[in-house]
C-alpha positions in Angstrom: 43.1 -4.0 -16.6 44.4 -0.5 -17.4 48.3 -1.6 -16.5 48.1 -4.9 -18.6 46.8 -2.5 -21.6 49.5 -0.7 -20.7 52.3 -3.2 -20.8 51.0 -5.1 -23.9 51.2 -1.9 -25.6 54.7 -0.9 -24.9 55.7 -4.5 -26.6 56.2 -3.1 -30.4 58.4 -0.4 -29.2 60.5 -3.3 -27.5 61.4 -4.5 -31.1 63.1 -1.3 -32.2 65.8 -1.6 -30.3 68.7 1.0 -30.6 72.2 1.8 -28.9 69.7 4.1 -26.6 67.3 1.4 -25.9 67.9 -0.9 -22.7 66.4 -5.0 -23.1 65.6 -4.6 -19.3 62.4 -2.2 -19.4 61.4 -4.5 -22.2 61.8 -7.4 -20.4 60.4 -6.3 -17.3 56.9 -5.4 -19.2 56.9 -8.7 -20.5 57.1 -10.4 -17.3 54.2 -8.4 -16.2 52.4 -8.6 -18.5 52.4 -12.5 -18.5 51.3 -12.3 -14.8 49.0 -9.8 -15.3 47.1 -12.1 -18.1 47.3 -14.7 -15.6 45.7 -12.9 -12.8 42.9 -11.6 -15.7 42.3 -15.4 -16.5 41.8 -16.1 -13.5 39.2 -13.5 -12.3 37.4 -14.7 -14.9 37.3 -18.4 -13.9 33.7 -17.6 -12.1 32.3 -17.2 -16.0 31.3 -13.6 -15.5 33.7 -11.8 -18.2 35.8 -9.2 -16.7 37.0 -6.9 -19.3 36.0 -3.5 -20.3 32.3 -4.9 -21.7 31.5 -5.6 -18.1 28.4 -4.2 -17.4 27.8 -2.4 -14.2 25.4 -4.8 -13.1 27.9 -7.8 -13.6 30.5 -5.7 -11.5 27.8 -5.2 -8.7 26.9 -9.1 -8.8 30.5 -9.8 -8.7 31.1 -7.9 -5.7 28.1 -9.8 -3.9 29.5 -13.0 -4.5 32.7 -11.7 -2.8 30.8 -10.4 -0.2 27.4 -12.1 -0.1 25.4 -10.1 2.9 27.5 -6.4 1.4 24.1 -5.9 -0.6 21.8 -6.8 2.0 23.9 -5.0 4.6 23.5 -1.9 2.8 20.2 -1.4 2.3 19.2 -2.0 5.6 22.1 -0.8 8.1 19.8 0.5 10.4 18.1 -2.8 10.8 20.9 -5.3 10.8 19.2 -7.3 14.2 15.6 -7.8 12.4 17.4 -9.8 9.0 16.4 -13.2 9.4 17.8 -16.3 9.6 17.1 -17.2 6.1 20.2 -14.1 4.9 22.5 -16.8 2.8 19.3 -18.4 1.4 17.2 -14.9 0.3 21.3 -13.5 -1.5 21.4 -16.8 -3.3 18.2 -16.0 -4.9 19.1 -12.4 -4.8 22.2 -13.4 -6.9 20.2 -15.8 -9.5 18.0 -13.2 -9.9 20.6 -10.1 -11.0 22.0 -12.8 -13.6 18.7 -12.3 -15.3 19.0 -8.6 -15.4 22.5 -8.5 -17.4 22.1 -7.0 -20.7 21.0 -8.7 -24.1 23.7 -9.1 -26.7 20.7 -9.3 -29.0 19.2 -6.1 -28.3 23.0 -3.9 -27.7 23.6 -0.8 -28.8 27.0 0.2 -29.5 27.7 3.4 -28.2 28.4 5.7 -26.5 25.2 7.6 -26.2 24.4 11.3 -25.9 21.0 12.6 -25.8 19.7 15.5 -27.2 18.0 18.2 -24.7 14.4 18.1 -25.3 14.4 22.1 -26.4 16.8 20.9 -29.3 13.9 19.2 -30.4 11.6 22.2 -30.4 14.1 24.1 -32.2 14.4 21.6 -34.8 10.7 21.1 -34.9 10.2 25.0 -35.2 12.7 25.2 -38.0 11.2 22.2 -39.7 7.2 24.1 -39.6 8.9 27.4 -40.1 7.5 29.0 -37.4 10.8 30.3 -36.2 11.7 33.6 -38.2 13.9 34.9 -35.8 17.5 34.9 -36.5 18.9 31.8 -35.3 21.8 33.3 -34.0 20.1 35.5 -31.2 17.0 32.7 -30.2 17.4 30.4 -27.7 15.2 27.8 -26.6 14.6 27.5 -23.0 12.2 26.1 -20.6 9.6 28.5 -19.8 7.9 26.5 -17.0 7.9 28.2 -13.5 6.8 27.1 -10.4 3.2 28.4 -9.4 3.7 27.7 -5.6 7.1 27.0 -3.9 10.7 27.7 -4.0 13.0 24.6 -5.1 16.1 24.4 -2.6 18.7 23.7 -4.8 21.0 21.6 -2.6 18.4 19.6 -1.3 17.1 16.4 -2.5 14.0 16.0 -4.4 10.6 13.6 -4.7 9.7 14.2 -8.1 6.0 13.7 -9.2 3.4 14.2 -12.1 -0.2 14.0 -10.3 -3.1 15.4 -12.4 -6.9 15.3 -11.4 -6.3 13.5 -8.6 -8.6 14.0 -4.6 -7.2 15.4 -1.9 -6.9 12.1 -0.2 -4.3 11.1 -3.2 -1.9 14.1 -2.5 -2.2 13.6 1.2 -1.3 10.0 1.3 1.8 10.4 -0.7 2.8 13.9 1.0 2.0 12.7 4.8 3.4 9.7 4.7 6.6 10.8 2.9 7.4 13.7 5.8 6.0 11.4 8.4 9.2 9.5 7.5 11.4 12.5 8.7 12.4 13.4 5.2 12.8 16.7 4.7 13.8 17.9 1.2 11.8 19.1 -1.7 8.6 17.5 -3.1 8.2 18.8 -6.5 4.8 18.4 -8.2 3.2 18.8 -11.4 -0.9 19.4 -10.9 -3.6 19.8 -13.4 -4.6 23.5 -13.6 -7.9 22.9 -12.5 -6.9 20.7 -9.2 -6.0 24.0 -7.9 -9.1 25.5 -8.6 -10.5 23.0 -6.0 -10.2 24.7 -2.0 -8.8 21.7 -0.5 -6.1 20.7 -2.7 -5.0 24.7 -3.4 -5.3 25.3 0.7 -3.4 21.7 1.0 -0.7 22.1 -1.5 0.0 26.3 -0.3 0.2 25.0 2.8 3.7 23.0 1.6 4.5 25.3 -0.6 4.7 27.9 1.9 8.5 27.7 3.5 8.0 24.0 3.9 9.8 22.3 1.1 6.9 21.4 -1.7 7.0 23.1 -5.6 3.8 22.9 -7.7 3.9 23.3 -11.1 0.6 23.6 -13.1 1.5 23.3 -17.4 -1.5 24.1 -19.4 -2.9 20.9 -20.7 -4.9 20.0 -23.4 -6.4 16.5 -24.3 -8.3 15.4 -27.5 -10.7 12.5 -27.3 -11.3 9.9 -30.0 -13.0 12.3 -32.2 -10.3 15.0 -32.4 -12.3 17.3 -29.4 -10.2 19.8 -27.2 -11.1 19.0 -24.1 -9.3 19.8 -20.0 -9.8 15.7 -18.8 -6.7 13.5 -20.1 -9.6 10.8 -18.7 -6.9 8.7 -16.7 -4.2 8.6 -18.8 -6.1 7.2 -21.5 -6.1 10.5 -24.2 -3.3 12.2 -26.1 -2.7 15.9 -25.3 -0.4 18.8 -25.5 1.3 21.0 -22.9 1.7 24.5 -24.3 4.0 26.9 -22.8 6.9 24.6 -21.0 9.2 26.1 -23.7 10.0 29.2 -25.3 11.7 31.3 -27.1 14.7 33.9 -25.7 15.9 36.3 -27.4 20.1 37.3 -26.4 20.6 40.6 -26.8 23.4 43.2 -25.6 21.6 44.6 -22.9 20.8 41.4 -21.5 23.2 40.9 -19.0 21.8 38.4 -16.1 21.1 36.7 -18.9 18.0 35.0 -16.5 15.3 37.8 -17.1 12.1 35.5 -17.4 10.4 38.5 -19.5 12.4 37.9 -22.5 10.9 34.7 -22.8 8.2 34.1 -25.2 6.1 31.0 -24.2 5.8 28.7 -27.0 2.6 26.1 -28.0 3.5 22.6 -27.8 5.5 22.0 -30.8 5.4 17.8 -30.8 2.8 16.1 -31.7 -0.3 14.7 -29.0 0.9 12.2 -26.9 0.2 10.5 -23.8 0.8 12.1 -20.3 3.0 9.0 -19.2 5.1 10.4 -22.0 4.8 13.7 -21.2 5.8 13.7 -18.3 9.2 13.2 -18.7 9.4 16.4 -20.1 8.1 18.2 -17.2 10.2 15.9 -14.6 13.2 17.3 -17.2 12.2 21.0 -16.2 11.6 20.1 -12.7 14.6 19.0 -12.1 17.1 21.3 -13.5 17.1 23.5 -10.4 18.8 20.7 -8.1 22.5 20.2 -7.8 24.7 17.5 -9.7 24.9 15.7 -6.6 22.0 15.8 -5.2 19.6 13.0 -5.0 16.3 12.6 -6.9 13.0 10.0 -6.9 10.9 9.9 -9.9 7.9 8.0 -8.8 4.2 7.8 -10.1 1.7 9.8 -7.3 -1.6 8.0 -6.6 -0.2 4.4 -5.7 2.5 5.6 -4.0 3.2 5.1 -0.3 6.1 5.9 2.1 7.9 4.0 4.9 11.0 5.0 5.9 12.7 7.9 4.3 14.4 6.9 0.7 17.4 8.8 0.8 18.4 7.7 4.2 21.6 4.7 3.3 22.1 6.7 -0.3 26.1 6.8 -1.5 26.8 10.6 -2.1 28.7 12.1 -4.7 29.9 8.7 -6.7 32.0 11.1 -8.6 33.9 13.6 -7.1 34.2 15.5 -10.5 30.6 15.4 -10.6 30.8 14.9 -14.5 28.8 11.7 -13.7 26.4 9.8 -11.4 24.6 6.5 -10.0 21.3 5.7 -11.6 18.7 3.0 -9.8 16.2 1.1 -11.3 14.0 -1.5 -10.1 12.6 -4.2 -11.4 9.0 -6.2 -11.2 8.8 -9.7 -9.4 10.7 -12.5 -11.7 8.9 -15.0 -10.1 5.7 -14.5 -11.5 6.2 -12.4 -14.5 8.7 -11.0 -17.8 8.4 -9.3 -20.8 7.4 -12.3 -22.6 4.8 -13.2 -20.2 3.4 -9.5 -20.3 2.0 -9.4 -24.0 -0.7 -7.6 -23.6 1.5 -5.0 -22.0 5.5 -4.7 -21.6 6.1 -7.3 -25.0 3.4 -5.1 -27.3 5.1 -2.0 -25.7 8.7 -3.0 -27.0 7.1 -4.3 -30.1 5.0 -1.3 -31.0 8.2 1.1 -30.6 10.7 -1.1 -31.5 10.1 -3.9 -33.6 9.6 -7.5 -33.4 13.1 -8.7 -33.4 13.8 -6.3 -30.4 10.7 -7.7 -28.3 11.9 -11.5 -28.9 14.9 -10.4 -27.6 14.1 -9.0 -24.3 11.0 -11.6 -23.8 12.7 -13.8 -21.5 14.0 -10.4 -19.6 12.6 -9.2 -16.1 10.3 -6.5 -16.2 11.9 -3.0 -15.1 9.3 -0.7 -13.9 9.4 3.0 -15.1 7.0 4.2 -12.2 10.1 4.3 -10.2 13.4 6.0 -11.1 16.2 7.5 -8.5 20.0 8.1 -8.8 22.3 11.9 -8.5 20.9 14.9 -10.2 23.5 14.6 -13.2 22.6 10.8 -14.0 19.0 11.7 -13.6 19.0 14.5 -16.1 20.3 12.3 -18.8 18.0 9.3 -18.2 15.2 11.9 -18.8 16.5 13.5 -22.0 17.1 9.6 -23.1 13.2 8.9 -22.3 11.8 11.8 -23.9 14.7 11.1 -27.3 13.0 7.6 -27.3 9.5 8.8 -27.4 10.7 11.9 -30.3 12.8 8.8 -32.3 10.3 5.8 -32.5 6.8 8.4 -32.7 5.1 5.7 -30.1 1.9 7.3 -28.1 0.4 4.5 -26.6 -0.5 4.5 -23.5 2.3 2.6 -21.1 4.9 3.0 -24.0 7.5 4.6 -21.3 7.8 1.2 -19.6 8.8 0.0 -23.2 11.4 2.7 -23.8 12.8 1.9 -20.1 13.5 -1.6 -20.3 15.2 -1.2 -24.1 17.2 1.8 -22.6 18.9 -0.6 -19.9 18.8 -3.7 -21.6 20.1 -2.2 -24.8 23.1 -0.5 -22.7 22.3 2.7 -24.5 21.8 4.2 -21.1 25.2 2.7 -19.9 27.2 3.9 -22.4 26.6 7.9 -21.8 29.5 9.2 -19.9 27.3 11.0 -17.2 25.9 8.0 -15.9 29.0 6.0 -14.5 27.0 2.7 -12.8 23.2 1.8 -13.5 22.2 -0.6 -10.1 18.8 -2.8 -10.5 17.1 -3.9 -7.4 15.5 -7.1 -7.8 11.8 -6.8 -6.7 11.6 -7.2 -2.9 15.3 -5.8 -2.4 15.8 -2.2 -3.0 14.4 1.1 -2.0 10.9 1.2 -4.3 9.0 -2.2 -3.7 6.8 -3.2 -6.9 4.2 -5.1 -6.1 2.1 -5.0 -9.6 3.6 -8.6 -10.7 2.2 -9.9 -7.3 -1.4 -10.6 -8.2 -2.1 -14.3 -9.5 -2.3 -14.6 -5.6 -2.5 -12.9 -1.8 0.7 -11.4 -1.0 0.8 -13.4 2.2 1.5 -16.6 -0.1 4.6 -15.3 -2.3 8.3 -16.5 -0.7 8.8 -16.5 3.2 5.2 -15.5 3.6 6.3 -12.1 5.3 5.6 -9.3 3.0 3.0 -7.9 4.6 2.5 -7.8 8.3 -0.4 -6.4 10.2 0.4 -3.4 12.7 0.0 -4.1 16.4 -3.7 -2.5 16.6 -4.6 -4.9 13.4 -5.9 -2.0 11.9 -2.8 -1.5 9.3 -0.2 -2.9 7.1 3.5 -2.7 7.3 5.0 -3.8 3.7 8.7 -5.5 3.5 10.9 -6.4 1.8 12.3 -9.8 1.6 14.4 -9.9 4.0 12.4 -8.9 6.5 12.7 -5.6 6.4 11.0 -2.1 6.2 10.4 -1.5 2.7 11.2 2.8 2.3 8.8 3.1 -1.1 5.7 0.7 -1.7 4.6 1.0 -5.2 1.4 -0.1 -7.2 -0.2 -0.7 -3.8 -3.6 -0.4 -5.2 -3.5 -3.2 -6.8 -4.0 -5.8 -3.8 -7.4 -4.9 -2.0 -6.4 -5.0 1.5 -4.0 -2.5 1.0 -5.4 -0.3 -1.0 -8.5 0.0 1.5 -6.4 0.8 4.2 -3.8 3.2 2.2 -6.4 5.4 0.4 -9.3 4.8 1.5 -8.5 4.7 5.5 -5.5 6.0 6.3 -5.3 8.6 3.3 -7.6 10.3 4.9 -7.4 10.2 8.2 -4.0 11.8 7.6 -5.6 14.8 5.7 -8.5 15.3 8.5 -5.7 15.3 10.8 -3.7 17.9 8.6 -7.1 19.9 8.2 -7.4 19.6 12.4 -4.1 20.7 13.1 -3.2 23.2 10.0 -6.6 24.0 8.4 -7.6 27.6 9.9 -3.8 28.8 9.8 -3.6 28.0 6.0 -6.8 30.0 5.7 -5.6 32.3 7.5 -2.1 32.7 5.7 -3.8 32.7 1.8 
């Protein structure tokens, strides 16, 4: 593509010719290029267009169709003798499916895209109330947010969560079952103050904080209920609130060399308005993150209906980009077969509506659902899909509750994400066939009737559940669990906590001990 560019335009310089200027270069470029646009109208024969408007989804679909079992293969390379029998049928589905994900014309943005940092907001905002008196000049606006147990490990990779008023039972289940799958990088939280004013959760969590690869952060919170009252409880998600102190203000001064002294920061309220936690949270994952390498990998993933298989970083590419200007972003979607945007109206369609517009919803109803609970790709692409969530929520002023999903699926669909120049490829898994298995769509009926029937599979005892994917194997992330009843018995109500009495058994009196 870049050499017929190239060739085509070297052809107006071919008309000037001089006593210096040879016909043969000339004519050689021509001949080229004629082959070249040959071999470019032929790629294309397969009618996905292959010109610099490609998106990175139709380049991944392309290379499937090439190589049909290559996406299969490479999800599951440690389990290449359990695929079954049905491989060419479940990639022709596969591939059917990913034709639905490609980007809507209707809904494009034409880019590229760069996304403010989330303190340029504040400064703006500050500047707009006037509360900022301070020379501009010498002020900077930084995060403020520190870690109240842990150490992050920079070069490591990182589960990222926001869990607030949560058990014991919830944090076990996502923290046992994610080590138990011989992971071993961070696990970076963000906990309501008061959880670790409870004994088991702070003995739990300073447990894993202590040498052992788990961060807790705890932002001050504060909620409002329907008649304007301060109050601790965000009530499930369902109340706006405001996180004070995740910003401030730094003075630079002359005798501030390190330029890192956390005493020159001057914690800040929240300077946006109330808005959901779901929303919020993307400004704390924003902070959380910053610590970890370009390179390195990171999951965004909700907390309490979370489970763990296999470990998710196991089959990961590593550094896409060896400039590490940019990185590889995964998203993955809901189950086509029983649901879209459209069909969601009381959720995903009203989302997009409420923040977008009318003419934006109609345009993605026919579109598979992309979940936001689930997020993963290289520290770089990462840290812009974040400042792009929280930009969406500043721009369109949404705070209903589940809005983020809305902002997720226009940020993909619209290729605004695609177009910023830190995030090089966005891959969608298809529900069923990536790393994070959604299972909310799968509810009109048991899980044991959708496809081959082999989604879930009792252990050998009968006493538990192994979920898969669809080709038969190990799914590494199960997500929205709770919302089938067999599993959700047996994740959080059984084995949930049997893993924390068997923590409490084995660890208990030494925690006590260490605090």
């Amino acid at each position: 593509e870049r050499l017929l560019m190239t060739m085509m335009m070297m052809m107006p310089y071919c008309g000037r010719r001089t006593r210096r200027t040879s016909s043969l270069p000339c004519l050689v470029a021509l001949i080229l290029s004629c082959a070249l646009l040959v071999a470019w109208n032929g790629s294309n024969s397969n009618g996905i267009q292959n010109d610099s408007s490609s998106s990175p989804l139709q380049r991944q679909l392309r290379q499937q169709q090439q190589q049909p079992s290559a996406f299969r293969r490479r999800l599951s390379e440690n389990e290449e003798k359990n695929i079954s029998s049905s491989q060419e049928t479940t990639t022709t589905i596969l591939a059917q499916h990913l034709q639905q994900f490609q980007p809507s014309d209707e809904a494009r943005v034409i880019g590229p895209s760069v996304f403010p940092k989330p303190t340029q907001k504040i400064r703006a905002l500050l500047r707009q109330n006037h509360d900022n008196h301070d020379d501009d000049d010498d002020v900077e606006i930084v995060v403020a947010l520190k870690p109240v147990l842990g150490q992050h490990r920079p070069d490591h990779d990182a589960v990222v969560l926001f869990a607030a008023e949560y058990s014991i039972h919830v944090y076990a289940q996502f923290i046992e079952s994610l080590r138990a799958t011989g992971y071993d990088g961070d696990i970076v939280l963000s906990v309501h103050p008061n959880d670790l004013k409870k004994d088991d959760i702070d003995q739990y969590l300073s447990y894993y904080a202590n040498g052992r690869g788990v961060v807790v952060y705890a932002p001050q919170q504060v909620c409002y209920t329907r008649q304007g009252e301060e109050t601790e409880s965000a009530n499930g998600g369902g109340r706006t609130c405001h996180l004070h102190q995740v910003y401030g203000k730094k003075r630079q001064t002359s005798n501030n060399n390190t330029g890192d002294d956390d005493d020159d920061i001057e914690p800040l309220p929240d300077a946006r308005g109330p808005r959901t936690l779901q929303n919020i949270r993307y400004e704390i994952y924003w902070a959380m993150v910053a610590p970890y390498h370009g390179s390195s990998w990171i999951l965004l993933v909700d907390a309490r209906d979370t489970i763990f298989q296999t470990n998710p970083f196991a089959n990961v590419p590593r550094r896409t980009d060896p400039t590490g200007r940019s990185g590889l972003l995964y998203l993955f979607g809901e189950s086509i077969e029983a649901t879209n945007i459209g069909k969601s109206a009381q959720y995903n369609y009203r989302w997009i509506r409420q923040a977008y517009g009318v003419e934006v919803a109609d345009a993605l109803a026919d579109k598979p659902i992309i979940c936001s609970g689930a997020t993963m790709g290289e520290t770089v692409a990462i840290e812009t899909y974040l400042r792009a969530m929280v930009a969406e929520a500043d721009e369109t002023g949404t705070v209903l509750m589940g809005s983020d999903q809305g902002f997720h699926n226009r940020l993909y669909y619209s290729q605004k994400l695609a177009n910023a120049d830190s995030i090089h490829d966005i891959v969608v898994f298809d529900q069923g066939a990536g790393i994070v298995n959604n299972l909310a769509a799968l509810r009109s009926k048991p899980l044991e009737e959708w496809g081959n029937g082999k989604l879930v599979e009792k252990t050998a005892n009968g006493g538990g559940f192994v979920v898969k994917n669809w080709d038969g194997t190990i799914s590494p992330v199960v997500h929205q669990f709770d919302r089938h009843k067999d599993l959700a018995r047996y994740f959080s109500r059984i084995k949930g906590r049997q893993d924390y009495q068997r923590w409490k058994s084995q660890h208990g009196q030494s925690t006590a001990a260490e605090r």
